[in-house]
N, C-alpha and C positions, 0 to 999 in steps of 0.2 A: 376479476377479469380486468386487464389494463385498458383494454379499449373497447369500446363498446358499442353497438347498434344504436343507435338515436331511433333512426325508423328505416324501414326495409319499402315503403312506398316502391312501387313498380321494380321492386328487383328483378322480378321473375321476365319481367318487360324489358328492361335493360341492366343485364348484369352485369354489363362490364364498367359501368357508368361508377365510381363510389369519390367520395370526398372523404378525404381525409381534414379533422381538426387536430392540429398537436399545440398543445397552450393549456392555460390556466385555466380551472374551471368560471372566472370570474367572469370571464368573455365570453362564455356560452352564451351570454345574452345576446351577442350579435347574433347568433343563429336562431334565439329563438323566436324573432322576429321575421323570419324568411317563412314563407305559408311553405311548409314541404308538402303537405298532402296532397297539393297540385301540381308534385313535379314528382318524375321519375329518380329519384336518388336514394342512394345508400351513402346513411351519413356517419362515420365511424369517427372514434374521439381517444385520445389517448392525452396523458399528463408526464409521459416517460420517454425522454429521449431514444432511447434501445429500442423501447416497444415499437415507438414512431417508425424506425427505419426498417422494424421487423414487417410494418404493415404495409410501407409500400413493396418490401422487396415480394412479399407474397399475394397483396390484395393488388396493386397495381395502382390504385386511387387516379382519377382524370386528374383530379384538383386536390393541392395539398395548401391548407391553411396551416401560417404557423404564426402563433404568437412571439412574438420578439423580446416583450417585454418580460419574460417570466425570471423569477430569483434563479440566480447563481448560471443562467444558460446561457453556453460558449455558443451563440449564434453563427460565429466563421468557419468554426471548425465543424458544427454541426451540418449546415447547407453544402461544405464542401463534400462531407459524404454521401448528404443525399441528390447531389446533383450528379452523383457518380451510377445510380439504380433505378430514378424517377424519370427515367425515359420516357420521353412523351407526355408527362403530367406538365401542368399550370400550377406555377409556385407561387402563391399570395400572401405576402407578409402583413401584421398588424402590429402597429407601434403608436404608443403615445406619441413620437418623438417626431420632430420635425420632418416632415415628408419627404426634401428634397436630400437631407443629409441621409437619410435611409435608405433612400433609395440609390442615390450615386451609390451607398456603400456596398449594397447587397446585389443590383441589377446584373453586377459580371460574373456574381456567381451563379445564376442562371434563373433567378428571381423576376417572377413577370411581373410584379407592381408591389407596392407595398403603400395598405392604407391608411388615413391615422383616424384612431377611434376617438381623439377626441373630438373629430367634426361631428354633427346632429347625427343622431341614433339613426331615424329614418331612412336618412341622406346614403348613412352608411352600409345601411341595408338592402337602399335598393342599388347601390354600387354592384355590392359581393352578387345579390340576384342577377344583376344585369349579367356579371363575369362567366358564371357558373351556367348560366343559362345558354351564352354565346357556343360556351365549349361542348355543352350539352349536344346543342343545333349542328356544331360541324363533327361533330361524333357519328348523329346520327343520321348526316350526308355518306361518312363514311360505312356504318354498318348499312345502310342500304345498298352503296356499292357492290360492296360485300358479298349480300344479295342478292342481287342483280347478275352480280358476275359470277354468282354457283347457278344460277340458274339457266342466262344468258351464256355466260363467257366471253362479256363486251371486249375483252383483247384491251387491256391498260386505258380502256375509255373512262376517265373519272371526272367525277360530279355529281353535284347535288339539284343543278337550278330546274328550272319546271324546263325550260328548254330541251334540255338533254333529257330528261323523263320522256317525253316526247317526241324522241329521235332513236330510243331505245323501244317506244311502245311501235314506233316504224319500222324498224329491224326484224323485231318480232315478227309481222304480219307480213314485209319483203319476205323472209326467208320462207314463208308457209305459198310461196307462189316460187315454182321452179326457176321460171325462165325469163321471167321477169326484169325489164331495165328499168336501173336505177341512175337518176342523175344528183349529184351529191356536189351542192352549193357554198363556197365559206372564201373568207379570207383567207393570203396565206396562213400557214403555221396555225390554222385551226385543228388542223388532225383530219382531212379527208380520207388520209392513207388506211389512218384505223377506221374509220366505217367502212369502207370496201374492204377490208379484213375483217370484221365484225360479220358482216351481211354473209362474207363466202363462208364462215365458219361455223358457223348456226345455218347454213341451209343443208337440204337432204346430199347436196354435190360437196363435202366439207375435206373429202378425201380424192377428190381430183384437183386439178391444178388449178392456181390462183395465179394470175398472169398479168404483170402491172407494165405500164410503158407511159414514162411524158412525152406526151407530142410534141413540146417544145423542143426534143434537142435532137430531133435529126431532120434536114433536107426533107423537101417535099417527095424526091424520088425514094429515098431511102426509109422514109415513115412507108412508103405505101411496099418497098419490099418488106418491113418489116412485118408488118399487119398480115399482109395476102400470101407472103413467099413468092419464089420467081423459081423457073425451072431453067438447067442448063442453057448458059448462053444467051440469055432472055438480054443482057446486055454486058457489055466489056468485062467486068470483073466475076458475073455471075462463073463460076469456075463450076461449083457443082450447082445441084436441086439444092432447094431451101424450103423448110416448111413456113409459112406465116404463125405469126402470134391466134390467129383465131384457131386455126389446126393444133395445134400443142396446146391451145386451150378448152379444147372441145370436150363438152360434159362437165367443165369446170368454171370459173369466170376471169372474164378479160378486162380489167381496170385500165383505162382509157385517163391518163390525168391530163389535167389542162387541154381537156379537149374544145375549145374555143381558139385553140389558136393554128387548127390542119386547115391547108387549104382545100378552097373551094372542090377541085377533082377529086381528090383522096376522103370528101365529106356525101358525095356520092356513090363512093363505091364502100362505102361505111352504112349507107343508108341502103343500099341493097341487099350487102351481106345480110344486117339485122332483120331484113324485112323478108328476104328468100332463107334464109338461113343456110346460103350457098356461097362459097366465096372462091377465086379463079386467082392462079397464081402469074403473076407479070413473066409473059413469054407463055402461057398456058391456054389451051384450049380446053380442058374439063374443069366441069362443077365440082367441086368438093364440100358434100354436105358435114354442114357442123351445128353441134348444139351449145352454146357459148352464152352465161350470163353476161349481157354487157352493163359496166358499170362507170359511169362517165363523170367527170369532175371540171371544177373551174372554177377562179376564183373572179372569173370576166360578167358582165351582163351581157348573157347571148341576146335579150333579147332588142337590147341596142347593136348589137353585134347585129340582128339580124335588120334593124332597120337601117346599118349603114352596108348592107347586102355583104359582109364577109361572112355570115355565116347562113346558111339553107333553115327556113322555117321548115321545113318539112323532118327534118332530121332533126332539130329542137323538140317537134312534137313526136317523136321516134323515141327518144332518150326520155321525154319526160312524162313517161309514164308515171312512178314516183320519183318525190322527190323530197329529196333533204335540205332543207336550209342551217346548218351549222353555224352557231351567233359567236362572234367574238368574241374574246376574250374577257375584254372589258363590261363585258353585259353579261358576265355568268357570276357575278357578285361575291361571295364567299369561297368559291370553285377556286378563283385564285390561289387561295389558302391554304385550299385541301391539298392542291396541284405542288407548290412549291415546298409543304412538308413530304410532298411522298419524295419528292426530285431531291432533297436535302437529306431524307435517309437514306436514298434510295443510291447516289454519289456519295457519300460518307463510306457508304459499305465498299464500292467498288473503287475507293482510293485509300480504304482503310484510315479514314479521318474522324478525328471525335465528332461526334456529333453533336450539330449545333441547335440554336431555335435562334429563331427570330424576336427583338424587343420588339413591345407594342408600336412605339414608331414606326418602324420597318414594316410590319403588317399593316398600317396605318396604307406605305406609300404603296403597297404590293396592291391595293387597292384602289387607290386613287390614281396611280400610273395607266395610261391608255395603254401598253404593249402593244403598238402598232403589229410585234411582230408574232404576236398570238403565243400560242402555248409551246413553241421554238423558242422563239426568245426567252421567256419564261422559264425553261430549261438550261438555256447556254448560260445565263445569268446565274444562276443558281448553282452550274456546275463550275463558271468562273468564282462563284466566290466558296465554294467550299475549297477548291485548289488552293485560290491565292490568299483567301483569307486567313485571319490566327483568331484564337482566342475562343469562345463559345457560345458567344451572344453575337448573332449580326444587329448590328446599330442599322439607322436609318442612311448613315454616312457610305457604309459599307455597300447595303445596298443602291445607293441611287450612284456611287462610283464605278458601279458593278456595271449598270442601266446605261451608264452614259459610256462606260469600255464597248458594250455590245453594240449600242446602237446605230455605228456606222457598218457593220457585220451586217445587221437584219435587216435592215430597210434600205434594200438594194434601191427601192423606186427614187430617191433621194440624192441626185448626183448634184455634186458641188462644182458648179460650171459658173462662167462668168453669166451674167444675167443679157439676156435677145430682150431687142423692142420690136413691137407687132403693133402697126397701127390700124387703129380701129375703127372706120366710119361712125360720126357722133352721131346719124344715124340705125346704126346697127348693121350688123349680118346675121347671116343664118348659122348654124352650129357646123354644117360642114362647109362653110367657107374662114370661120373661123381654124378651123382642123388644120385646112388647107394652109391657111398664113401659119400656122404653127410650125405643121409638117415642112415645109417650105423654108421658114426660116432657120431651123435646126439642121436643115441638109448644110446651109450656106455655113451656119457657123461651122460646121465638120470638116466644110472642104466636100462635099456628097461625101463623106465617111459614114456608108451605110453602118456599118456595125457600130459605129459610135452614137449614128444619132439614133439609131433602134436603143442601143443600151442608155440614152437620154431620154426617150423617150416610152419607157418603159416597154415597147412588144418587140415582140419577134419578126427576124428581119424578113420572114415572107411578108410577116402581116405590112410591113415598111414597103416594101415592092408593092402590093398592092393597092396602098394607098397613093406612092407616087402612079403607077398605072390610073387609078380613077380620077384623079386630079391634074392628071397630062401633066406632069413637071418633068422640068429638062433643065439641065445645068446648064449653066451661064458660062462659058469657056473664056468667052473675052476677059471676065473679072479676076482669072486665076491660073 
């Protein structure tokens, strides 16, 4: 037999996990120093270049060890074919020879590190364990996905962190209560949209409609037609009957996003629907009973919202029945990882590009990078550089050129305006007198160009009205 079982330890447990050794039997010793009987692995070994690539094309191997040094082996021409069938696998070289010259030399051919065995035995061991153990860990982030989503059908919700465990054992127990509101908390580009699709699709209503709306982008009068519907003539343009979003989503559920930012009236007649489970169309004089999950989102803190009175306590505790708090990005640890190989196969296929992997650098910074702009960003990055990029290995360069293309794109709250001074009593104010000098002085700098200083000032231009109303500002006409 060319290649052979070492030990079958938890095959049965995870079979799809195997390492491959192709090298000298001399080196075996690196391996026999790794305790395997405390790990899940299948460790196959071969001495035959042919056999080698017969074992990945069929075994699949996570991790492919190759010895470098072995007599008479064409190491360039070998790695070029198997960089052509070990999709997916982690390629780890072993060389006497200088670290850095091996590694420049073999790194582009898709070589994730290459070690030298003459450093301490020990050292070297617990190197390869650390490697092998990593790739083990986001393996098995992924097969629980896996199954989670045969089971669930969390709708492309991926991860591993205790977080999301968490937000999935919620989903669960949501969906086993009908009618139930849900209010679903996270930064941008955290993915709210897929937990409100997650929740309506696992619940018993999975085959009635799923009905999503930002409050953000329409007018106060026209949020509230859209929500309730209006009957003929209810005003100028009403030409016919219109049904509301609660009515077409009756028996099914109503995803309400950025709901932190409707005003005050239309947050009332939101708190009645959900509470009568009645809702009256603008120009209407009947009830129209509806059975509607409502599922509400925001990347705002209502509950300072509710202590600067833009948003109704009553209605906060309406919505937050349950609730989800979704953690960024930057605090799902490894998830990064998992995220941007699926998005790196996942855009390869759909622009028919070879398919790349990332150097340990690059996964280095995919980690350390805050992504202000969550797992958006995360994706446009990733689908900018398999477009613009060449070659098969993303460097650290590649990506953080990528990072810095995107991130006047993502992080809209970031406007590059000449710099306001706001003077401050050296003995202090209060926070909404501070507001007030803010709000106040960003009108001035615009010229009152509501849309401008809303868009400088990160909200929405009711919530801008609103604020000049509670703080009585009035233009200065003399000055301009």
């Amino acid at each position: 037999m060319e290649f052979q079982n070492i030990t079958n330890m938890g095959a049965t447990k995870l079979n799809s996990f195997k390492i491959l050794f192709f090298g000298d039997a001399k080196k075996k010793a690196l391996l026999d120093g790794i305790d395997w009987q405390r790990k899940e692995y299948e460790l196959l070994m071969t001495e035959k270049a042919t056999h080698a690539l017969e074992v990945v094309s069929i075994a699949k191997p996570k991790v492919i060890l190759i010895d470098f040094d072995q007599k008479n082996f064409k190491a360039t021409n070998f790695v070029n074919r198997l960089s052509k069938i070990a999709n997916g696998s982690t390629i780890i070289g072993l060389s006497e020879k200088s670290y850095l010259d091996v590694n420049d030399q073999y790194e582009a051919l898709g070589v994730r590190q290459v070690l030298n065995t003459t450093d301490d035995m020990y050292k070297l061991q617990q190197e390869l364990s650390k490697i092998v153990d990593k790739e083990l860990e986001l393996l098995q982030g992924e097969n629980l996905y896996q199954q989670q989503k045969s089971k669930f059908d969390f709708h492309n919700i991926i991860g591993q962190c205790r977080e999301l465990h968490s937000i999935f054992n919620m989903i669960t127990k949501i969906t086993k209560k009908k009618w139930i509101t849900v209010l679903i908390l996270g930064e941008t580009g955290t993915g709210k949209e897929l937990i409100a699709r997650a929740i309506h699709y696992q619940s018993s209503n999975q085959y009635r409609p799923f009905v999503e709306i930002n409050c953000t982008t329409l007018t106060e009068h026209l949020l509230e037609s859209e929500l309730f519907g209006h009957e003929r003539g209810a005003f100028t343009d009403a030409k016919t009957q219109k049904k509301g979003l609660f009515e077409i989503a009756n028996n099914g559920t109503l995803f309400l996003d950025e709901i932190g930012e409707i005003a005050p009236v239309i947050q009332l007649k939101l708190l009645k629907a959900i509470e009568d489970k009645k809702v009256r169309r603008v120009g209407g004089t009947k009830d129209i009973h509806v059975n509607t999950r409502i599922i509400a989102a925001t990347n705002k803190n209502l509950q300072e919202a509710i202590k600067d009175k833009v948003f109704r306590n009553d209605l906060y505790y309406r919505l937050n029945v349950a609730t989800i708090q979704i953690p960024p990005l930057r605090d799902r640890g490894d998830d990064v990882l998992i995220l941007a190989r699926k998005f790196l196969k996942d855009y390869a296929l759909d622009y028919g590009s070879q398919l790349k992997t990332f150097s340990t650098e690059a996964e280095v910074l995919l980690k350390r990078y805050d992504w202000p702009g969550n797992i958006r960003e995360l994706k446009h990055t990733i689908e900018r550089i398999v477009l613009l990029g060449e070659g098969t290995k993303i460097t650290k360069e590649n990506l953080d050129e990528a990072i810095k293309s995107e991130t006047p794109l993502i992080m809209s709250g970031e406007k590059h305006v000449e710099s306001i001074k706001i003077d401050i009593p050296t003995e202090g104010i209060s926070l909404d007198a501070g507001e007030k000098l803010l709000v106040k002085a960003m009108l001035e700098k615009t010229g009152w160009n509501k849309r401008k200083t809303s868009e400088l000032l990160n909200i929405s231009r009711p919530r801008l009205d609103r604020k000049i109303k509670k703080y009585n500002l009035t233009q200065n006409r003399s000055k301009g």
